[in-house]
PDB file of N, CA, C and O in Angstrom:
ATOM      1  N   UNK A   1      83.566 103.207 119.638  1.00  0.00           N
ATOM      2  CA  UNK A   1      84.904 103.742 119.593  1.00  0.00           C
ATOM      3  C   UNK A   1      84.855 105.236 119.293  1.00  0.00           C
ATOM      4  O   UNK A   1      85.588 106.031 119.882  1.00  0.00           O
ATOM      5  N   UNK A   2      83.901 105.628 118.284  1.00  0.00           N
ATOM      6  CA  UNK A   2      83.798 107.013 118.007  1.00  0.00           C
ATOM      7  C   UNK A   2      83.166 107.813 118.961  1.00  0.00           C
ATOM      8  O   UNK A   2      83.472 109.005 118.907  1.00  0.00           O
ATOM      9  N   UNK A   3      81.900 107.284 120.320  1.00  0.00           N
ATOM     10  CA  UNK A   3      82.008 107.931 121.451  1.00  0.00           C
ATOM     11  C   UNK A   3      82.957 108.572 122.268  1.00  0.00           C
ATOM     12  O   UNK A   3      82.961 109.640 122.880  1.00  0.00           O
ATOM     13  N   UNK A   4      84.194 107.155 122.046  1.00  0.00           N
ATOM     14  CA  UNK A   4      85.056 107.526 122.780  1.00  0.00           C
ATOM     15  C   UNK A   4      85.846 108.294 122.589  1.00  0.00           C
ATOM     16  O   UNK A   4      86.163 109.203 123.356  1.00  0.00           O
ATOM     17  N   UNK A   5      86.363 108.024 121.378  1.00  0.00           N
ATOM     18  CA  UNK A   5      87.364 109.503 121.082  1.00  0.00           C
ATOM     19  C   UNK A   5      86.454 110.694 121.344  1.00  0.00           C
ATOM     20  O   UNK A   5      87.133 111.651 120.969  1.00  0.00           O
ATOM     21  N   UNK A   6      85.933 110.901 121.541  1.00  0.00           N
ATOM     22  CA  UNK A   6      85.088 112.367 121.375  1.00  0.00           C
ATOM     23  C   UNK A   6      85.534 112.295 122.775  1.00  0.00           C
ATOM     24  O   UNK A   6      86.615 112.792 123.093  1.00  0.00           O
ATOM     25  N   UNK A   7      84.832 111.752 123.571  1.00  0.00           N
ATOM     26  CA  UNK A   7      84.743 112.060 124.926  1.00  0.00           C
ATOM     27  C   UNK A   7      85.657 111.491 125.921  1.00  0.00           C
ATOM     28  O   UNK A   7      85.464 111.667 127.123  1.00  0.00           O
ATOM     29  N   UNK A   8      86.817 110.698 125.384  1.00  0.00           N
ATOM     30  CA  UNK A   8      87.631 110.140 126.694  1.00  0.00           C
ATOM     31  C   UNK A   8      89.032 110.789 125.893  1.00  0.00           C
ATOM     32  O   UNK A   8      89.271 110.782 124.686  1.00  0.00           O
ATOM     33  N   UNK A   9      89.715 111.252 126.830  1.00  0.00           N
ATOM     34  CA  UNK A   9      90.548 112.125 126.659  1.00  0.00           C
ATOM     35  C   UNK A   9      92.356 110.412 126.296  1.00  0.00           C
ATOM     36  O   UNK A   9      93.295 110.504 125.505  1.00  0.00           O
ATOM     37  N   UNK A  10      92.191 109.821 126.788  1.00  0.00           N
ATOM     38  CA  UNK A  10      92.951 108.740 126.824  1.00  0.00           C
ATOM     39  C   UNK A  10      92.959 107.944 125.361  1.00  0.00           C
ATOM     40  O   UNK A  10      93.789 107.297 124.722  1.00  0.00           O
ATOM     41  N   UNK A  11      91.557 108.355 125.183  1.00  0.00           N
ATOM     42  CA  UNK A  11      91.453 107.441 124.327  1.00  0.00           C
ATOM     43  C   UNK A  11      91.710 108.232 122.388  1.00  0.00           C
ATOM     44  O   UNK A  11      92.055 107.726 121.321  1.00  0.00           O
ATOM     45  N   UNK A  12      91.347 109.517 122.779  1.00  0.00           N
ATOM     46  CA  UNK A  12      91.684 110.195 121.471  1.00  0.00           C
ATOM     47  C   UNK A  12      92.940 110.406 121.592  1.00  0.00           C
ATOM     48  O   UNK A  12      93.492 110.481 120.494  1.00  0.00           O
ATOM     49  N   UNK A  13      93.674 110.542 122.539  1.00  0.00           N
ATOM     50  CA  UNK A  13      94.873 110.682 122.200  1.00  0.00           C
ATOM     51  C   UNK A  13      95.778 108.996 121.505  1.00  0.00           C
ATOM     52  O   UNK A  13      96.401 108.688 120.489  1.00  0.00           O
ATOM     53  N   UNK A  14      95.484 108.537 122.367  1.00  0.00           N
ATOM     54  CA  UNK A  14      96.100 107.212 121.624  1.00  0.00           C
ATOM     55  C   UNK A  14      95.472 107.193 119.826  1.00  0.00           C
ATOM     56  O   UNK A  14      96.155 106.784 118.887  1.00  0.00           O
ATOM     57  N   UNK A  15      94.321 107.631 119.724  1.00  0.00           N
ATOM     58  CA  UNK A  15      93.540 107.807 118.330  1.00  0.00           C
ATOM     59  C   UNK A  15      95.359 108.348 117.225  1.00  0.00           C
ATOM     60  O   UNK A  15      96.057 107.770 116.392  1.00  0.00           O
ATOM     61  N   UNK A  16      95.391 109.851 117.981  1.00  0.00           N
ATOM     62  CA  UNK A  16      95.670 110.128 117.618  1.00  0.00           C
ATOM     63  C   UNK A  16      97.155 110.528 117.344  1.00  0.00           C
ATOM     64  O   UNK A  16      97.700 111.401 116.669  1.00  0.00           O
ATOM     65  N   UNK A  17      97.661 109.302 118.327  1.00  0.00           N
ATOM     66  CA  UNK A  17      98.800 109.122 118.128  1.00  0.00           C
ATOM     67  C   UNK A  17      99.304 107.816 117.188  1.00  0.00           C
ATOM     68  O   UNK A  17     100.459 107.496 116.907  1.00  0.00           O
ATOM     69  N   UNK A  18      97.884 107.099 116.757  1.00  0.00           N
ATOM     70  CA  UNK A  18      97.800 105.957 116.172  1.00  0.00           C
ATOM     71  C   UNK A  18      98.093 106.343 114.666  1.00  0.00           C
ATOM     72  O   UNK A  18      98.762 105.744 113.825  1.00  0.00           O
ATOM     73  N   UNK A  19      97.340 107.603 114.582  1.00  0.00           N
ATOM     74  CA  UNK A  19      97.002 107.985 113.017  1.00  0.00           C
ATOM     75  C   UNK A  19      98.421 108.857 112.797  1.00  0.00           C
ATOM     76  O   UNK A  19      99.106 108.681 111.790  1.00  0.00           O
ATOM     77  N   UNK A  20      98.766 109.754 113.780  1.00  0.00           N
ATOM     78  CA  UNK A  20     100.656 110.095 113.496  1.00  0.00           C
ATOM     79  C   UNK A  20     101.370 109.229 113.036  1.00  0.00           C
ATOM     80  O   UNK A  20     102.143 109.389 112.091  1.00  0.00           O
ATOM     81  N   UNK A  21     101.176 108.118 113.711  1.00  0.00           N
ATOM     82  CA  UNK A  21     102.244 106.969 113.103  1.00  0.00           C
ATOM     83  C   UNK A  21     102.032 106.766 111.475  1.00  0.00           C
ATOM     84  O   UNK A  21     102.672 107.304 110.571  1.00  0.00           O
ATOM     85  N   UNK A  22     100.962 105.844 111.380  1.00  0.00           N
ATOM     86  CA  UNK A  22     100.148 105.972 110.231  1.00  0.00           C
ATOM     87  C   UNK A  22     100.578 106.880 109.007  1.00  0.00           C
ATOM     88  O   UNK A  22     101.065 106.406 107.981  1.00  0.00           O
ATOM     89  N   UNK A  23     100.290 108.595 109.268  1.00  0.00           N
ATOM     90  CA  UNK A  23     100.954 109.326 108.495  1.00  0.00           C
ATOM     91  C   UNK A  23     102.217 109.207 108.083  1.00  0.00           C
ATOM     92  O   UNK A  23     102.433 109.112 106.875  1.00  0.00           O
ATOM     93  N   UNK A  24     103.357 109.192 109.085  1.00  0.00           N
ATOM     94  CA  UNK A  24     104.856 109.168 108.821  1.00  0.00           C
ATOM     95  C   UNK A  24     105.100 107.828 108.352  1.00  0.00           C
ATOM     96  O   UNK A  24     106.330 107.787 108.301  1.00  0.00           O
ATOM     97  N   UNK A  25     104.691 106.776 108.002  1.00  0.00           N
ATOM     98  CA  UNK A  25     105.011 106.079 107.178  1.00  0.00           C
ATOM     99  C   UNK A  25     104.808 106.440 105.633  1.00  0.00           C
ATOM    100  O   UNK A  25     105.440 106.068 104.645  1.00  0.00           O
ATOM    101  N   UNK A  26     103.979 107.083 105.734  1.00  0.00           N
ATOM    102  CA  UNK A  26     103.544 107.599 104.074  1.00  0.00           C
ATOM    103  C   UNK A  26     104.425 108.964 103.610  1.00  0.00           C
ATOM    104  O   UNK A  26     104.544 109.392 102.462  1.00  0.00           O
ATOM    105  N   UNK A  27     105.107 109.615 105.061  1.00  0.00           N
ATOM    106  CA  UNK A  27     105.818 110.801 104.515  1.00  0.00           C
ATOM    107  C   UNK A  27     107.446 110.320 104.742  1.00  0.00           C
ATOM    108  O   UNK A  27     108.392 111.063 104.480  1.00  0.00           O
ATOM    109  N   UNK A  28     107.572 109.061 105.229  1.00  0.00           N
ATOM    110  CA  UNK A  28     108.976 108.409 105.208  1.00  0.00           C
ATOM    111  C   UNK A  28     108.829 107.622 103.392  1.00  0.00           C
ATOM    112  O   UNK A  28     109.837 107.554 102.689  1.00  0.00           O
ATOM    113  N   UNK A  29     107.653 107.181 102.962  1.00  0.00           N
ATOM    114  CA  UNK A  29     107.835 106.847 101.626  1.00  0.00           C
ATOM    115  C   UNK A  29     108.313 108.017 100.812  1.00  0.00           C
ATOM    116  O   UNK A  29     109.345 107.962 100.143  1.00  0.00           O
ATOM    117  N   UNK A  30     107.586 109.011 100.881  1.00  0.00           N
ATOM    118  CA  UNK A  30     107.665 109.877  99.830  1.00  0.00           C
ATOM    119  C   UNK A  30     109.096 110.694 100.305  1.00  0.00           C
ATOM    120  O   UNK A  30     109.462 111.674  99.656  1.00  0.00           O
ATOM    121  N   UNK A  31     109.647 110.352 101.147  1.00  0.00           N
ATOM    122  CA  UNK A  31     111.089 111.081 101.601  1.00  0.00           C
ATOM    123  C   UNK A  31     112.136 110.203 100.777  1.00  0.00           C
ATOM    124  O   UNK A  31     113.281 110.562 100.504  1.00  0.00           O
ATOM    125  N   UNK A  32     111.595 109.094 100.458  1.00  0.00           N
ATOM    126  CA  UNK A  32     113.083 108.150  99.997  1.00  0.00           C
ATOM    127  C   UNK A  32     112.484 108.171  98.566  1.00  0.00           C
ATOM    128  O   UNK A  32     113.360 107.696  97.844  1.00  0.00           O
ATOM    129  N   UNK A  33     111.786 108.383  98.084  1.00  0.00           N
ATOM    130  CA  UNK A  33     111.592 108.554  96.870  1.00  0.00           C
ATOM    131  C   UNK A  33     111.861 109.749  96.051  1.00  0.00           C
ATOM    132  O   UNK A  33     112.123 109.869  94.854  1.00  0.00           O
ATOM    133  N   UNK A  34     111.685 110.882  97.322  1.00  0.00           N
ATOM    134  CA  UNK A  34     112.433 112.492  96.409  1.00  0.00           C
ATOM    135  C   UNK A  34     113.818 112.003  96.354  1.00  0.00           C
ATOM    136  O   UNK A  34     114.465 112.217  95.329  1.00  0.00           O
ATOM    137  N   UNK A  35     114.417 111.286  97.470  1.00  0.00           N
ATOM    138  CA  UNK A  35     115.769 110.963  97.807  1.00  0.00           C
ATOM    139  C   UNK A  35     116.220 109.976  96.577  1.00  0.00           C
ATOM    140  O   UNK A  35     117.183 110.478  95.996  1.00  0.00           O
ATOM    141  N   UNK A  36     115.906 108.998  96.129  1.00  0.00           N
ATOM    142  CA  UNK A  36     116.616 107.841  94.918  1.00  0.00           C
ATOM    143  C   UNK A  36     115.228 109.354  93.852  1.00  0.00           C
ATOM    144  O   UNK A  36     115.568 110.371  94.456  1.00  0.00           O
ATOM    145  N   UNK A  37     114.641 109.606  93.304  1.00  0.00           N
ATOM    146  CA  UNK A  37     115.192 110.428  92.160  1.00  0.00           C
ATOM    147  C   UNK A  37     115.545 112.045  91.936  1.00  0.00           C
ATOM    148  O   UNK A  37     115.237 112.759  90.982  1.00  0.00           O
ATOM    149  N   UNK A  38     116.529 112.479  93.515  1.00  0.00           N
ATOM    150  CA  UNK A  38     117.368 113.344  93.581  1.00  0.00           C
ATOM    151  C   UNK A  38     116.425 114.667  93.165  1.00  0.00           C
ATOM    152  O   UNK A  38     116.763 115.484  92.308  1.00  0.00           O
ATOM    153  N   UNK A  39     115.289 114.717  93.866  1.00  0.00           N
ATOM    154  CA  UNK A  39     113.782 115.417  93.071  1.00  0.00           C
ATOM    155  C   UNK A  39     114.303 116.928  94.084  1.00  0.00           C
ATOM    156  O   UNK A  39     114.659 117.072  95.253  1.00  0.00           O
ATOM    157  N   UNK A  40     114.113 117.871  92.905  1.00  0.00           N
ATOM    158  CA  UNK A  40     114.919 118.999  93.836  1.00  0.00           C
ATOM    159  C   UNK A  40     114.261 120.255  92.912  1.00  0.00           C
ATOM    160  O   UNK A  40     113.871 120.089  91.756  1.00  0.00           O
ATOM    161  N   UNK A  41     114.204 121.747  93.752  1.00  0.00           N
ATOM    162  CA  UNK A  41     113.550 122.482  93.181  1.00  0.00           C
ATOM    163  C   UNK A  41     114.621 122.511  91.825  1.00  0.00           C
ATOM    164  O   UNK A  41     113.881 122.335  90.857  1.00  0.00           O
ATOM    165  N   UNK A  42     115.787 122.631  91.422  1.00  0.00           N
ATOM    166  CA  UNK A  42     116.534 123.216  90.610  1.00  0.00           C
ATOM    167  C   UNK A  42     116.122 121.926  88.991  1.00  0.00           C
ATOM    168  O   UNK A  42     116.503 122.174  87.847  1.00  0.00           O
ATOM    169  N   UNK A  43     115.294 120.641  89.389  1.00  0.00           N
ATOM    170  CA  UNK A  43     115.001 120.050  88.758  1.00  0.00           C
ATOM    171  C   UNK A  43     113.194 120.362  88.024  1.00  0.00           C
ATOM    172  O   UNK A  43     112.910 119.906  86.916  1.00  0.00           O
ATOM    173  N   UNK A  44     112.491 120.918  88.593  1.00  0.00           N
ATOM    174  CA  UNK A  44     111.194 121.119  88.645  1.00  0.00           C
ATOM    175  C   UNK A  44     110.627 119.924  88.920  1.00  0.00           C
ATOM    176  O   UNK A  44     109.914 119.385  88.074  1.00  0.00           O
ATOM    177  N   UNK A  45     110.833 119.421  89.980  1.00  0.00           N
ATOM    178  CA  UNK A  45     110.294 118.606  90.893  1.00  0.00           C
ATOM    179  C   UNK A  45     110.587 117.960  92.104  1.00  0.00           C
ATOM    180  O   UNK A  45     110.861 116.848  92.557  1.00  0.00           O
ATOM    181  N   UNK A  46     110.368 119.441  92.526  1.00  0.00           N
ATOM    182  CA  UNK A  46     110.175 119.456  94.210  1.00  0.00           C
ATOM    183  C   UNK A  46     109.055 119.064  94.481  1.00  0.00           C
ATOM    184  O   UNK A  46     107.957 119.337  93.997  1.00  0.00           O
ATOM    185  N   UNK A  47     109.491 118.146  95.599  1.00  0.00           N
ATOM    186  CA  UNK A  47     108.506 117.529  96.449  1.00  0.00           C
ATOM    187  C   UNK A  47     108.665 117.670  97.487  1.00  0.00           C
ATOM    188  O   UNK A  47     109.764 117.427  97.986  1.00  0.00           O
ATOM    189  N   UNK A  48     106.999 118.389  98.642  1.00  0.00           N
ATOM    190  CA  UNK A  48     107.354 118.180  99.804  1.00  0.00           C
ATOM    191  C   UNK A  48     106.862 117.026 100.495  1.00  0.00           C
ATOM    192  O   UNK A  48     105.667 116.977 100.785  1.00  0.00           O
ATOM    193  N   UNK A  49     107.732 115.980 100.830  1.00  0.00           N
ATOM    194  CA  UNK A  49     107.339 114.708 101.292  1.00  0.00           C
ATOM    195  C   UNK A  49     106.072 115.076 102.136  1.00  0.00           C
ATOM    196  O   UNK A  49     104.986 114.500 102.061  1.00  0.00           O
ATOM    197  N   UNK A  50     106.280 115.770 102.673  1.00  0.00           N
ATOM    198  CA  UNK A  50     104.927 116.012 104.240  1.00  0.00           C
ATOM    199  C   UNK A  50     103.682 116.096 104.086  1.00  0.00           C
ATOM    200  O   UNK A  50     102.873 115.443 104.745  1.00  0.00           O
ATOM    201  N   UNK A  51     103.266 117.269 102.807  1.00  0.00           N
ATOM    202  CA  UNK A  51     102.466 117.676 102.376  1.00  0.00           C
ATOM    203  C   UNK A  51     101.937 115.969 101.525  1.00  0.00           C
ATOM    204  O   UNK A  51     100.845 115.472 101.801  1.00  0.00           O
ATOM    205  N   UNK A  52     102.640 115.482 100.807  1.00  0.00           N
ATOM    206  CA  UNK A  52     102.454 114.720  99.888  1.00  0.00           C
ATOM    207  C   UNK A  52     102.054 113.580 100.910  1.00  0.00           C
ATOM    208  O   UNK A  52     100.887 113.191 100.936  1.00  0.00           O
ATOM    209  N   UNK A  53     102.695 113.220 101.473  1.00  0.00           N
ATOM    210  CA  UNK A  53     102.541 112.210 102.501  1.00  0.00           C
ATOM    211  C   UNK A  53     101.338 112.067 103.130  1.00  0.00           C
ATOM    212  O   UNK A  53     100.682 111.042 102.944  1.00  0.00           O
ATOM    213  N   UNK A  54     100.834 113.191 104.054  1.00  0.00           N
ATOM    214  CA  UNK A  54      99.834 112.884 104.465  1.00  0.00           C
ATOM    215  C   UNK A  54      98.982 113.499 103.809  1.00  0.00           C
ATOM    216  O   UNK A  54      98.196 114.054 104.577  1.00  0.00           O
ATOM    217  N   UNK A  55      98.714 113.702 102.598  1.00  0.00           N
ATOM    218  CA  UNK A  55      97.802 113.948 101.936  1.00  0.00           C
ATOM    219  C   UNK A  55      96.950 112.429 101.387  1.00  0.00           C
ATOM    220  O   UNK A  55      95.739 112.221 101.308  1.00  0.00           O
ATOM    221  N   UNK A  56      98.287 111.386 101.015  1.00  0.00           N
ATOM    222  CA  UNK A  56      98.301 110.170 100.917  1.00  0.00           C
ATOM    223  C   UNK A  56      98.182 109.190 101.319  1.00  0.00           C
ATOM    224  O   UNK A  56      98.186 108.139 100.677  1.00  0.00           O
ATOM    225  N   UNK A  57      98.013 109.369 102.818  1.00  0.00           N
ATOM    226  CA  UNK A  57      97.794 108.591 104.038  1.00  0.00           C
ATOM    227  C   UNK A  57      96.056 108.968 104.444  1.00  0.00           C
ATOM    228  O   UNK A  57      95.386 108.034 104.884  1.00  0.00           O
ATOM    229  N   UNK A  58      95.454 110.223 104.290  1.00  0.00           N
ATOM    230  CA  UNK A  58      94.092 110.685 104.464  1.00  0.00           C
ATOM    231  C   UNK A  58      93.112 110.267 103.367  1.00  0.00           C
ATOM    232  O   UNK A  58      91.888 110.376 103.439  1.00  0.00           O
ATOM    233  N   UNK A  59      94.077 109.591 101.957  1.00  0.00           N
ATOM    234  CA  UNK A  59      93.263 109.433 100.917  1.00  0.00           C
ATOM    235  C   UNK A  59      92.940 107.843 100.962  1.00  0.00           C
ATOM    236  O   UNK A  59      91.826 107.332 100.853  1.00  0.00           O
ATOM    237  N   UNK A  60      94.183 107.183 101.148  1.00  0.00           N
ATOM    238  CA  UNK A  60      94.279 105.903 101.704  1.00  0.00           C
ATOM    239  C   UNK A  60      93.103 105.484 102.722  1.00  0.00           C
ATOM    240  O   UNK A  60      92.107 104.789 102.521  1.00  0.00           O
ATOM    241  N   UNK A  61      93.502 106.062 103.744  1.00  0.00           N
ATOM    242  CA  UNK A  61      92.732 105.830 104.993  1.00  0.00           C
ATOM    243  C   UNK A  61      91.026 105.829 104.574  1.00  0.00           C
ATOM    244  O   UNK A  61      90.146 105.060 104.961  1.00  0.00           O
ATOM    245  N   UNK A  62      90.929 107.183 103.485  1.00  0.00           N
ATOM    246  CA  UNK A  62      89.366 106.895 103.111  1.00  0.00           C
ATOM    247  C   UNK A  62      89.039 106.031 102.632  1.00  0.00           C
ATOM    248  O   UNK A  62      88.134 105.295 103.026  1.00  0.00           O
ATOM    249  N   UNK A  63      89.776 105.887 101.542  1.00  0.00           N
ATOM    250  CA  UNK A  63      89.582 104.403 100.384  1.00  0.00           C
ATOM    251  C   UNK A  63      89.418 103.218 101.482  1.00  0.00           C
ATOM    252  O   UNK A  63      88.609 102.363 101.119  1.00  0.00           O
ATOM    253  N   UNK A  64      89.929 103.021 102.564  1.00  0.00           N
ATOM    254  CA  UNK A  64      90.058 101.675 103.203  1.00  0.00           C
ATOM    255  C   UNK A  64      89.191 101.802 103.928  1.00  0.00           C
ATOM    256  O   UNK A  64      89.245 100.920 104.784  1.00  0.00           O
ATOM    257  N   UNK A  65      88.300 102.516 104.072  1.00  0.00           N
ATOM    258  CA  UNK A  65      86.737 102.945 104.541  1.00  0.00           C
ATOM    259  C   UNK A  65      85.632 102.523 104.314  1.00  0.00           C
ATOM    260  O   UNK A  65      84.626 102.137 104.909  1.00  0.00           O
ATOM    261  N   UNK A  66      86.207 102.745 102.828  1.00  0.00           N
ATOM    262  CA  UNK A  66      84.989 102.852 101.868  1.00  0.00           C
ATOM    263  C   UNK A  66      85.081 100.965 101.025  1.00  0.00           C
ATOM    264  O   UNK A  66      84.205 100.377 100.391  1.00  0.00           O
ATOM    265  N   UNK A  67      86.441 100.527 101.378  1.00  0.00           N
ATOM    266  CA  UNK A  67      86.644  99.059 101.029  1.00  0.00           C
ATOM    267  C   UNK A  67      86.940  99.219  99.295  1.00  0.00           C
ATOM    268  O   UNK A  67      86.337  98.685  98.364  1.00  0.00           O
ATOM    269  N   UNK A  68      87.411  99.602  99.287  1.00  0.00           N
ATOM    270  CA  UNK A  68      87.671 100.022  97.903  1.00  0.00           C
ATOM    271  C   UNK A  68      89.771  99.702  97.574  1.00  0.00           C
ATOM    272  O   UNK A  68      90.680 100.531  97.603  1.00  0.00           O
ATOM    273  N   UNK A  69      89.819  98.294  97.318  1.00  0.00           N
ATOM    274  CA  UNK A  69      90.840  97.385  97.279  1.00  0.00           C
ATOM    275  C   UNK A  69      91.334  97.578  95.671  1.00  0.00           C
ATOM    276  O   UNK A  69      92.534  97.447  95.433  1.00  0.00           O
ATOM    277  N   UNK A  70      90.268  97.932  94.424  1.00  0.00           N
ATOM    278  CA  UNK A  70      91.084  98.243  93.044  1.00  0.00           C
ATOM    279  C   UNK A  70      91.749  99.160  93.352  1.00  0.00           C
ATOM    280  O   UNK A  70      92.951  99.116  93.091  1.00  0.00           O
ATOM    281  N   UNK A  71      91.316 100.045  93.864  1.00  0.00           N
ATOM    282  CA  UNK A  71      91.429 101.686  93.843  1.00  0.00           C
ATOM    283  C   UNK A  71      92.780 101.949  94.681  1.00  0.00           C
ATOM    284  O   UNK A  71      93.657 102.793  94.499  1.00  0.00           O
ATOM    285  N   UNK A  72      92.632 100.747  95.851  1.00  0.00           N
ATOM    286  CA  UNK A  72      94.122 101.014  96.426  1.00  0.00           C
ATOM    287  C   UNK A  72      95.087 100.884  95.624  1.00  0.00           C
ATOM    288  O   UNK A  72      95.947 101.751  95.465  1.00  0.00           O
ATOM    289  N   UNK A  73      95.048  99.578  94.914  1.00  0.00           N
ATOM    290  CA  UNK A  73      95.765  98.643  94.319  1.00  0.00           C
ATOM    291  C   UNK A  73      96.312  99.655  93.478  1.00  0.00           C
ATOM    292  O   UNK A  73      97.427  99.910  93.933  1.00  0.00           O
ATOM    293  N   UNK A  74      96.092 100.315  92.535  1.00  0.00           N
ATOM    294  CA  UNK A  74      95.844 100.629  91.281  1.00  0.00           C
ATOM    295  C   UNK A  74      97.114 102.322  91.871  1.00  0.00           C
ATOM    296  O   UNK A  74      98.185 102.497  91.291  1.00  0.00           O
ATOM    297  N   UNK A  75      96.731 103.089  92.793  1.00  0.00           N
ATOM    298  CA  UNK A  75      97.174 104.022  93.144  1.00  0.00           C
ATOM    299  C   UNK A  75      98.489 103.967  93.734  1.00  0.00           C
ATOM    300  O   UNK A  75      99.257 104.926  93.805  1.00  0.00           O
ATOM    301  N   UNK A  76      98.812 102.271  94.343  1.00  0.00           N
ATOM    302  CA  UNK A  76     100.201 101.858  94.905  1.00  0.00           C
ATOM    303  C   UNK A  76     101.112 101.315  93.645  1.00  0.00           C
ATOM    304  O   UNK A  76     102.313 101.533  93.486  1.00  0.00           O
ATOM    305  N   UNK A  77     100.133 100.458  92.684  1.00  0.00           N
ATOM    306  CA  UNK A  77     101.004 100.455  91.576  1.00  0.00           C
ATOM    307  C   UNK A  77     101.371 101.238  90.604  1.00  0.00           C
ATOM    308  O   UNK A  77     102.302 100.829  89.910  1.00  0.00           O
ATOM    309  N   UNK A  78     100.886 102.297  90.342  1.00  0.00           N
ATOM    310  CA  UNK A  78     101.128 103.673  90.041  1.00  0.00           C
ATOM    311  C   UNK A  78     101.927 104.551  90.884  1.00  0.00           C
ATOM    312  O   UNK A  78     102.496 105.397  90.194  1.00  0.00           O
ATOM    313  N   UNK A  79     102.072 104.612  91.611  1.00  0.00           N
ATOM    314  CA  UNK A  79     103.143 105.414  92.545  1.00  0.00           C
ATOM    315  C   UNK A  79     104.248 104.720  92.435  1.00  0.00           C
ATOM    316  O   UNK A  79     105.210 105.489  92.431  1.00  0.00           O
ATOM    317  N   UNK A  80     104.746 102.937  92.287  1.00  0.00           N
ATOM    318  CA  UNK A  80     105.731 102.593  92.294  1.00  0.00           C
ATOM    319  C   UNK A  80     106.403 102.543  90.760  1.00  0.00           C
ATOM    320  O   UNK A  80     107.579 102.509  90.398  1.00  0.00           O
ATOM    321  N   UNK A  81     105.383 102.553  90.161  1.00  0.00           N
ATOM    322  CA  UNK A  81     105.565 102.630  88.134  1.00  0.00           C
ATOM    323  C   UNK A  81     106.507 104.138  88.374  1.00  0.00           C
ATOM    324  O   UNK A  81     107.494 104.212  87.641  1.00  0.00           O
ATOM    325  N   UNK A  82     106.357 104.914  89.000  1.00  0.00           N
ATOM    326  CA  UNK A  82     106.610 106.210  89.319  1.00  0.00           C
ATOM    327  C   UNK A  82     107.770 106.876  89.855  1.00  0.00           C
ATOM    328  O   UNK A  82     108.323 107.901  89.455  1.00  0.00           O
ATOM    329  N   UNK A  83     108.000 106.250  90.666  1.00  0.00           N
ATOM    330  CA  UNK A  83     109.256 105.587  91.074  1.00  0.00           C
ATOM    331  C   UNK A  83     110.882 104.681  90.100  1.00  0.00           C
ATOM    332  O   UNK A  83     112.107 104.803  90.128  1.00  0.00           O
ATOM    333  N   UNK A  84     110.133 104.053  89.558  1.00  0.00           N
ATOM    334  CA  UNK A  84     111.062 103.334  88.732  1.00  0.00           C
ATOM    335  C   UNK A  84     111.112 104.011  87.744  1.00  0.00           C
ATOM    336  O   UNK A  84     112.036 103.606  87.038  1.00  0.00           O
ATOM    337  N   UNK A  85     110.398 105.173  87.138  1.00  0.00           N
ATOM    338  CA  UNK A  85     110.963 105.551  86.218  1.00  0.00           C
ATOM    339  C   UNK A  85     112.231 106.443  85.947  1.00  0.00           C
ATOM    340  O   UNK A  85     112.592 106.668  84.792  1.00  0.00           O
TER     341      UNK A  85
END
């Protein structure tokens, strides 16, 4: 598969329209979460979903690489502890 993306033009693009998707789910999380706690520069905590997002989606994606299932675990239940507060 990693031949291919390199070298078939069809095929990295679907790659990489696979992993767009991928991202914007992680920057549609972090959009409804600045959104329910009203997170705004005038609060000191601005967030830019995008940045945050796929920063979070590239860290993810490694961890699920590397098979590393506490580490997910542990970083989703912490983000939602995070959330609720």
């Amino acid at each position: 598969m990693h031949w291919h993306a390199l070298n078939d033009e069809r095929v990295r693009e679907s790659l990489e329209a696979e992993y767009r998707r991928w991202r914007r789910c992680f920057v549609t999380l972090f959009r409804v979460l600045a959104d329910e706690r009203d997170a705004g520069p005038a609060d000191g905590r601005d967030v830019d979903p995008l940045a945050l997002g796929e920063a979070v989606a590239a860290a993810v994606d490694g961890l699920a690489e590397v098979d590393s299932g506490p580490v997910l675990r542990t970083l989703i239940r912490t983000l939602a502890a995070d959330a609720r507060a």
